[in-house]
C-alpha positions in Angstrom: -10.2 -42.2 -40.9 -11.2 -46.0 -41.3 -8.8 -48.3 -43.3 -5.9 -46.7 -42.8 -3.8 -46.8 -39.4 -4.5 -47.8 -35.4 -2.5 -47.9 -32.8 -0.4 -51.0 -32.8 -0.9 -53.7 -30.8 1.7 -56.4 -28.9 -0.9 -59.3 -28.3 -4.1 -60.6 -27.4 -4.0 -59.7 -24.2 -2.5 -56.3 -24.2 -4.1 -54.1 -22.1 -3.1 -50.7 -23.3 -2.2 -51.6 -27.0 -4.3 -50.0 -29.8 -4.9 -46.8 -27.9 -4.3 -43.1 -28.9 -3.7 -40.1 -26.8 -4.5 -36.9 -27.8 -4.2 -33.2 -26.2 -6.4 -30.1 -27.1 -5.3 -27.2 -26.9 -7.4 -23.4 -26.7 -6.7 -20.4 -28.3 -7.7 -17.3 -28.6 -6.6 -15.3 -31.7 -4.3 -16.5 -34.2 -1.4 -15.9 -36.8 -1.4 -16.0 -40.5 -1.0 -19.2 -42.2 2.2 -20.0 -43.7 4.5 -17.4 -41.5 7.8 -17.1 -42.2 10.0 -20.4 -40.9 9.8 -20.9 -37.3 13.6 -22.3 -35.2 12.7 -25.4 -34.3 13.4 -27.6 -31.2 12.1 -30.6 -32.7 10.1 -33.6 -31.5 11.4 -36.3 -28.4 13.4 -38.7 -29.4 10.7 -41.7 -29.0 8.0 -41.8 -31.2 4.8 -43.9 -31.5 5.9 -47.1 -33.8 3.5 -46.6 -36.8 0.8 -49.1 -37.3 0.3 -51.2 -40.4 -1.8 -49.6 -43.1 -4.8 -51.7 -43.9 -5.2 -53.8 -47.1 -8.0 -52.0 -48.3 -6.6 -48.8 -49.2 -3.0 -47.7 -50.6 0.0 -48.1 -48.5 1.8 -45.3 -47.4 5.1 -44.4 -48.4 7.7 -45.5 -45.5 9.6 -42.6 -43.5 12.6 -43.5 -41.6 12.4 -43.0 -37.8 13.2 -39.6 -36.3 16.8 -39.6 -35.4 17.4 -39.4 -31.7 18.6 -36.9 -30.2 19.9 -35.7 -26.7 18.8 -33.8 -23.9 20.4 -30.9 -25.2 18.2 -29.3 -27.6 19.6 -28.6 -31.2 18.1 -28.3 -35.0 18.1 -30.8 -37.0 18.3 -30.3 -40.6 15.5 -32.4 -42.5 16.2 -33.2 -45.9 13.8 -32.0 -48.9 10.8 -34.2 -49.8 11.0 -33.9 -53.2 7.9 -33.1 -55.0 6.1 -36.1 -56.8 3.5 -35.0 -59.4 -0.3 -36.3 -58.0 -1.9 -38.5 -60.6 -6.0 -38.0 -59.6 -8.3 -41.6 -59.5 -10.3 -42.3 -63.1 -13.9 -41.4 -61.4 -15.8 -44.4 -61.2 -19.7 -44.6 -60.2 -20.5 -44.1 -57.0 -21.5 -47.2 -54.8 -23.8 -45.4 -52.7 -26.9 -42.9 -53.3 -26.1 -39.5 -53.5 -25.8 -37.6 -50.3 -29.2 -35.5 -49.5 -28.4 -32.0 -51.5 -26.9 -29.2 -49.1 -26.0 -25.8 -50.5 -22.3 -26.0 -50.6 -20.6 -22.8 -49.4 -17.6 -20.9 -50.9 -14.3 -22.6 -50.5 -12.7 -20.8 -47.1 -9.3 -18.6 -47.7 -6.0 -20.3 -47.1 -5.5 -17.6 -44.4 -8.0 -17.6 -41.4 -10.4 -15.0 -41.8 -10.4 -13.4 -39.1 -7.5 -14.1 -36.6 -8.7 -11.3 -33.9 -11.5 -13.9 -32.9 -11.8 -16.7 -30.6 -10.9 -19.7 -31.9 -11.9 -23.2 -31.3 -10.0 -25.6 -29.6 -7.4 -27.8 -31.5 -4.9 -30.4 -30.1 -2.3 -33.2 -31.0 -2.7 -37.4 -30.3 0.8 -37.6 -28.2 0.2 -41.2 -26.4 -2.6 -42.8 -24.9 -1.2 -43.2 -21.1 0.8 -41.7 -19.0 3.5 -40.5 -21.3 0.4 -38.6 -23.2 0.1 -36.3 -19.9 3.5 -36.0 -19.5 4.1 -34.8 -23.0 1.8 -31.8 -22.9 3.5 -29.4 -21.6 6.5 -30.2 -24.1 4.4 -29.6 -26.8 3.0 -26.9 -25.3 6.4 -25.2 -25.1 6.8 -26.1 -28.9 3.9 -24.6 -29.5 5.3 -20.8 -28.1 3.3 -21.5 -24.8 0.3 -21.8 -26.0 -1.7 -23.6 -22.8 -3.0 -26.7 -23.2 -6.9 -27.4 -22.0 -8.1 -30.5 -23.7 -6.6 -34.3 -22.9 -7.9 -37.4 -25.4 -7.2 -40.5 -24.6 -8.9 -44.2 -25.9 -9.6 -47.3 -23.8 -8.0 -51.0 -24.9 -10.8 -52.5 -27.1 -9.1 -55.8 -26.1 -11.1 -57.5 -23.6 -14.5 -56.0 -21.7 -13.0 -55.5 -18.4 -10.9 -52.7 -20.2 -13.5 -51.1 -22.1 -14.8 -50.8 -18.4 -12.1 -48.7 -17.8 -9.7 -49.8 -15.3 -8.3 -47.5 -12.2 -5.0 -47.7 -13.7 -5.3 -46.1 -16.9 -7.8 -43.5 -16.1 -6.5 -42.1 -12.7 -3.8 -40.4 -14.1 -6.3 -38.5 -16.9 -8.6 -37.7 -14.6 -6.4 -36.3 -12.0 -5.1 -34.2 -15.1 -8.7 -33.5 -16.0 -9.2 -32.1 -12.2 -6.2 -29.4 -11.7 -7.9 -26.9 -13.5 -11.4 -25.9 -14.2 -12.8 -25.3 -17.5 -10.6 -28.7 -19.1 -12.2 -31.3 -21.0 -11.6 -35.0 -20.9 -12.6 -36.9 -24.3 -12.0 -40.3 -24.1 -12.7 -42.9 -27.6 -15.0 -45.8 -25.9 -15.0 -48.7 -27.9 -18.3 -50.8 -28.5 -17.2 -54.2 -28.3 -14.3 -56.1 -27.5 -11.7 -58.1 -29.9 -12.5 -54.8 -31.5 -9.4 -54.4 -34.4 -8.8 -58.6 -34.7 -10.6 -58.3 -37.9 -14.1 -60.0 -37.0 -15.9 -61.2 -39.7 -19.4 -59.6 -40.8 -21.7 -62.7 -39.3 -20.3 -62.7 -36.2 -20.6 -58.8 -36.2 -24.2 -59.3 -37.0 -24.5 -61.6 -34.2 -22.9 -59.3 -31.8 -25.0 -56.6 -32.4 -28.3 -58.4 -32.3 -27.3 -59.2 -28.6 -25.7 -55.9 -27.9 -29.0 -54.2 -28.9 -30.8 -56.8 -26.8 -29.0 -55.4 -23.3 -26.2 -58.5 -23.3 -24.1 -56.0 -22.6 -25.1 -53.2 -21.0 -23.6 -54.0 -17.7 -19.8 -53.2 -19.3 -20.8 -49.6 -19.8 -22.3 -48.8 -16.5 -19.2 -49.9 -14.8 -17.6 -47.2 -17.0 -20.2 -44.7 -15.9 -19.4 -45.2 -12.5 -16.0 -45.4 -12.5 -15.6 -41.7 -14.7 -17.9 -40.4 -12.2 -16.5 -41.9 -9.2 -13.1 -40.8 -10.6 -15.1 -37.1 -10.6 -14.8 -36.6 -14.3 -18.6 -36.9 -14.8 -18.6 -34.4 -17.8 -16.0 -36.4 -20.0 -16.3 -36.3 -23.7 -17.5 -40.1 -24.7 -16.6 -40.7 -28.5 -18.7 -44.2 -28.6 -18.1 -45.9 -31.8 -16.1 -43.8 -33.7 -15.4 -44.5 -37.3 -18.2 -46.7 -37.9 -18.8 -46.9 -41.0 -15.6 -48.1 -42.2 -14.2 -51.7 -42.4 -11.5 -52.0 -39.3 -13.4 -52.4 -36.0 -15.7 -55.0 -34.6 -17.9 -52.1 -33.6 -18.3 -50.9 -37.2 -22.1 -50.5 -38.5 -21.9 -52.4 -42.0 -22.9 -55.9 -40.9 -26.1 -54.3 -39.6 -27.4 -50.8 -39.0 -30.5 -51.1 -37.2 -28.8 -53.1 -34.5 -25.9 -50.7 -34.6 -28.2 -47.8 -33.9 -31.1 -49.6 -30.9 -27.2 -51.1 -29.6 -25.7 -47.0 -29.6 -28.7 -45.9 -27.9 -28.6 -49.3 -25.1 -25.2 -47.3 -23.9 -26.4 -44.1 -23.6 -28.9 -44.7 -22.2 -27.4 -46.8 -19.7 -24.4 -44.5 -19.2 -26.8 -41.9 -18.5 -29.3 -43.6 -15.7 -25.7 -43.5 -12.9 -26.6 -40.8 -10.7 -24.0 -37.7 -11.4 -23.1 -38.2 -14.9 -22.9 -35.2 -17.1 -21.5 -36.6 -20.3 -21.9 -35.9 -23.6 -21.9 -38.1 -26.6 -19.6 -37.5 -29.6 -20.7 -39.7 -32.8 -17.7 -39.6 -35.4 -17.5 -41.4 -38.5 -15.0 -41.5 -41.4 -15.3 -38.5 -43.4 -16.7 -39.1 -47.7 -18.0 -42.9 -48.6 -17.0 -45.3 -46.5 -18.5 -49.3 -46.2 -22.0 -47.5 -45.8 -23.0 -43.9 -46.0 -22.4 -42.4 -42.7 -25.8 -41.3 -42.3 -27.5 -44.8 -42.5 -25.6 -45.4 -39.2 -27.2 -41.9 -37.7 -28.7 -43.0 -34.1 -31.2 -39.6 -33.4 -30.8 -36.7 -32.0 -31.8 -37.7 -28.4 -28.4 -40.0 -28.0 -25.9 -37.7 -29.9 -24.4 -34.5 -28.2 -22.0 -33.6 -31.0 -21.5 -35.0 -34.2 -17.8 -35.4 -35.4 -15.6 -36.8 -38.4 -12.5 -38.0 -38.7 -11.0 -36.3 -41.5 -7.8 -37.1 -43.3 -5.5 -35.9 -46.5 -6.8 -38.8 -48.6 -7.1 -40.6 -50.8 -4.3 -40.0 -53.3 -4.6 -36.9 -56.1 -7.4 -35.5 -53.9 -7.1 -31.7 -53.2 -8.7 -30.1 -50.3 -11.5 -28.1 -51.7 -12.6 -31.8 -52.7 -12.6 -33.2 -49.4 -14.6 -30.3 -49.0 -17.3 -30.8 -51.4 -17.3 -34.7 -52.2 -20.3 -36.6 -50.9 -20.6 -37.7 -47.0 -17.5 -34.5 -46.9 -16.6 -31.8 -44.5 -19.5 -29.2 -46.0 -21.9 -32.0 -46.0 -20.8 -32.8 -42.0 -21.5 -29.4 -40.9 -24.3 -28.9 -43.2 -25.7 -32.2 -41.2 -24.9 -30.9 -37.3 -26.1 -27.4 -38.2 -29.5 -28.8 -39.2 -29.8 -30.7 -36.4 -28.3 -27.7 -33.8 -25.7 -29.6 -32.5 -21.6 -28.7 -31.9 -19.3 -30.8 -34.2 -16.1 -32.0 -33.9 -13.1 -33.2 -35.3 -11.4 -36.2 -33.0 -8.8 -37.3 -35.8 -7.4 -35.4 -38.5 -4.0 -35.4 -40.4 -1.5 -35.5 -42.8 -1.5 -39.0 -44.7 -1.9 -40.5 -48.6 0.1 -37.1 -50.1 2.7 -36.9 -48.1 3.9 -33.2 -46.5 1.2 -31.5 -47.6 1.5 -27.9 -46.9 -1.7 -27.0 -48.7 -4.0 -29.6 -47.0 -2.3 -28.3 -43.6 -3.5 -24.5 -45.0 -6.8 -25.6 -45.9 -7.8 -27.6 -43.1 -6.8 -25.1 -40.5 -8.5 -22.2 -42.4 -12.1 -24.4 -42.3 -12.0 -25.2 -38.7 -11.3 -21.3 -38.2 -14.4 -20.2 -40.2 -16.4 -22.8 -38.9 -15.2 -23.2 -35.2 -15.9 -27.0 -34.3 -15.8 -27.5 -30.5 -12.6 -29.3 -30.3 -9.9 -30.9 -33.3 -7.5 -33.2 -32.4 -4.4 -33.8 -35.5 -2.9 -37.3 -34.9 0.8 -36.8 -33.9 2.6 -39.6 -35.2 3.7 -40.6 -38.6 2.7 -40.3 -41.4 -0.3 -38.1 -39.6 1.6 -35.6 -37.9 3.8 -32.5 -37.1 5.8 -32.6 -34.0 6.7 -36.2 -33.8 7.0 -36.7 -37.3 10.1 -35.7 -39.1 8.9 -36.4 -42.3 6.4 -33.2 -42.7 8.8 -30.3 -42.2 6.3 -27.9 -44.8 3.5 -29.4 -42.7 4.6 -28.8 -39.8 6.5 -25.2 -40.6 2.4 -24.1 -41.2 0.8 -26.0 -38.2 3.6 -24.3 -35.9 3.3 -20.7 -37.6 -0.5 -20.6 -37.3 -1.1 -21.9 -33.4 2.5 -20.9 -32.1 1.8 -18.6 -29.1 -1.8 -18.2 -28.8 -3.5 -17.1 -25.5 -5.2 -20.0 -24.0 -8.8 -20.0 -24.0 -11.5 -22.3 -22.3 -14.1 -24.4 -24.2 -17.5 -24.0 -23.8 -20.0 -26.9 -24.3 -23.1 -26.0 -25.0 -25.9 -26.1 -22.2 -27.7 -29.4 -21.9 -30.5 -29.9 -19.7 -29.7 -32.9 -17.2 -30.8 -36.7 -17.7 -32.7 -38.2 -14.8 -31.7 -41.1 -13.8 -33.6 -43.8 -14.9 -32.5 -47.1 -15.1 -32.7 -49.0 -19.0 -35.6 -51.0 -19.1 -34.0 -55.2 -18.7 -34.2 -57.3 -21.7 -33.5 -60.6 -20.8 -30.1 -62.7 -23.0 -31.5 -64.0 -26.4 -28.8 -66.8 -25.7 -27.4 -66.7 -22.2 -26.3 -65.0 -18.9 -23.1 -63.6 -18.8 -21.0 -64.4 -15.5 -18.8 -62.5 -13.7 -15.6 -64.0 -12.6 -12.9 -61.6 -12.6 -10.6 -59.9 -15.4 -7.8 -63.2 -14.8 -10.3 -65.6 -15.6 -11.6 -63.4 -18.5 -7.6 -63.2 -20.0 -7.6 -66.8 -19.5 -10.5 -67.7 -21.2 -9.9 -65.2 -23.7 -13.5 -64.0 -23.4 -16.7 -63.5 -20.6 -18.1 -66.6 -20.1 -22.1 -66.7 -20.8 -24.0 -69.7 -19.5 -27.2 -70.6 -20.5 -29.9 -71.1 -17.3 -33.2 -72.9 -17.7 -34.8 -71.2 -14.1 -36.3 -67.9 -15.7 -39.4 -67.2 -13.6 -42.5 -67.8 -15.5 -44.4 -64.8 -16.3 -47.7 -65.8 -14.7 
């Protein structure tokens, strides 16, 4: 999802604002969609506050807060949303060439097809620190038991010396990452900072151009190291995500090309620290967007999986729609399937319709046929289904269809391992960026660069 909701933020200078926490879950086989109601304990009494809906895009219709509740667990009855009729968009011509033709498949059941399989794994955005740990296992007991094996988390976009990943916020992940074997740790990365303070396109362009000159490589091997020297060299990296929408600084619009040689500057740098084992997840905004997702495409050789944030909007459109429209979910898989890679869904949800039992049906039933390597539904209002009140029918069929489903571990697929080799140096287009510590970098507001006239001569 692009233009729609982020985490909120308090400040400038917030270190942890802006960030989403997400926990994926395994299964094995599953229950039929839409079972019978199940008693609910409902969700904590703290929520995440809801973030402001961009301008671009319709605003959501406002749910009162979840009332609190004590530590004694009871039901709470939620009131009817009453039906409002869906009035579907006057079709207008599309911006954008038509997406390359795929064969469009059948539309899947509303049931999964086969619930004695294995089924992928699937999770919920709880919070993005400490909390989002700590929440798991509630939700896992909401869930019937079903175990837990996938954590997502996202790092501050706020200032550099975040989006390198500090101690503090990734030590308690990777310490969850490390009690058992076969879990996976996915963690959103942005690609530049002051990344949702609503940059304009030049200075995007700008950024970029020196991004895909090496300017800033040295922020992402820090990371590197630190995941690996926190021993969670095989984390999940989503670098990017949603690029081809309209919110972040890191978004591809402005200029493609540079967005792409700047994509493959990080991976290629995150991959030269000796004992790294991670794999790249490249996830736009599922349909038409500010540019076609493919145009932002970086190749094969720097993408591990390719995945799509996918929610109920816009207004009036039905699932099977989502399904089939242009730049959609059978065009997404159609796209990874060519190119033999896993996919994935890192954000998914309720959102522009409301409690949308249907959507709920239809969205589980594709990732059952299809069996992406992880999903991840956004847990907060209006996206979600334990810590929103406000989707009872929602929720009743996310609960009934994963409630009490043996855990099962996720398998990535084999990839054979990077040597290290370090990126080749490009020198600054415009200057050297200095080093002086994350208080001077909050006090400045930004890394200070310096321009040196001592370059040796090449002679």
């Amino acid at each position: 999802m692009g233009p729609q909701r982020r985490r909120p933020r308090s400040g400038r200078l917030a270190c942890v604002a802006g960030v989403a926490a997400s926990v994926v879950l395994v299964s094995g086989t599953g229950s039929a969609v839409g079972a019978g109601p199940v008693p609910g304990d409902g969700p904590p009494a703290s929520a995440p506050a809801v973030p402001a809906a961009p301008a671009d895009r319709q605003q959501p219709v406002a749910v009162p807060p979840p009332v609190p509740v004590s530590s004694t667990p009871v039901t709470r009855a939620v009131p009817p949303v009453p039906a409002v009729p869906l009035i579907r968009p006057v079709p207008l011509a599309p911006p954008f060439p038509p997406f390359p033709p795929f064969p469009v498949a059948p539309m899947a059941p509303m049931v999964p097809s086969n619930p004695d399989r294995r089924v992928p794994a699937f999770g919920a955005y709880l919070d993005y620190g400490s909390r989002g740990v700590a929440d798991i296992d509630r939700f896992s007991d909401w869930l019937g038991g079903t175990e837990p094996r996938v954590g997502h988390t996202y790092l501050p976009g706020d200032r550099w010396h975040n989006i390198e990943g500090a101690p503090s916020f990734l030590d308690v992940w990777a310490e969850w990452r490390r009690q058992k074997a076969g879990r996976m740790f996915v963690l959103n990365v942005p690609m530049m900072e002051r990344n949702e303070e609503g940059v304009p396109d030049d200075e995007v362009r700008r950024l970029l151009g020196r991004g895909a000159a090496g300017e800033f490589d040295h922020h992402f091997r820090r990371l590197a190291e630190r995941l690996v020297g926190l021993k969670v060299p095989d984390t999940v990296i989503v670098l990017g995500w949603e690029m081809n929408g309209i919110v972040y600084t890191h978004r591809c619009g402005p200029d493609p090309e540079n967005w792409k040689r700047y994509w493959k500057r990080i991976v290629t740098t995150m991959r030269s620290v000796p004992g790294q084992r991670f794999r790249f997840d490249w996830a736009p905004n599922r349909g038409r967007d500010a540019v076609p997702w493919t145009q932002c495409y970086p190749g094969d050789d720097t993408v591990d999986i390719i995945g799509m944030d996918s929610y109920d909007q816009p207004s009036g459109l039905p699932f099977d729609q989502q399904v089939k429209e242009p730049y959609g979910l059978q065009a997404h898989v159609d796209f990874a399937k060519a190119r033999r890679k896993p996919f994935s869904y890192p954000e998914w949800g309720l959102f522009r319709n409301g409690d949308n039992a249907e959507y709920m049906r239809g969205m589980l039933a594709w990732m059952d046929r299809h069996r992406p390597l992880y999903n991840t539904i956004t847990d907060y209002c209006p996206h979600g289904v334990w810590q929103c009140g406000a989707n009872p029918n929602a929720s009743q069929v996310y609960r009934s269809v994963l409630s009490g489903r043996p855990g099962t571990v996720p398998e990535l697929p084999p990839v054979a391992p990077t040597p290290p080799v370090d990126p080749t140096p490009v020198r600054p287009p415009h200057c050297t960026p200095v080093d002086l510590g994350e208080w001077v970098e909050d006090w400045l507001g930004e890394t200070l660069c310096l321009r040196f006239g001592w370059w040796p001569r090449d002679d």
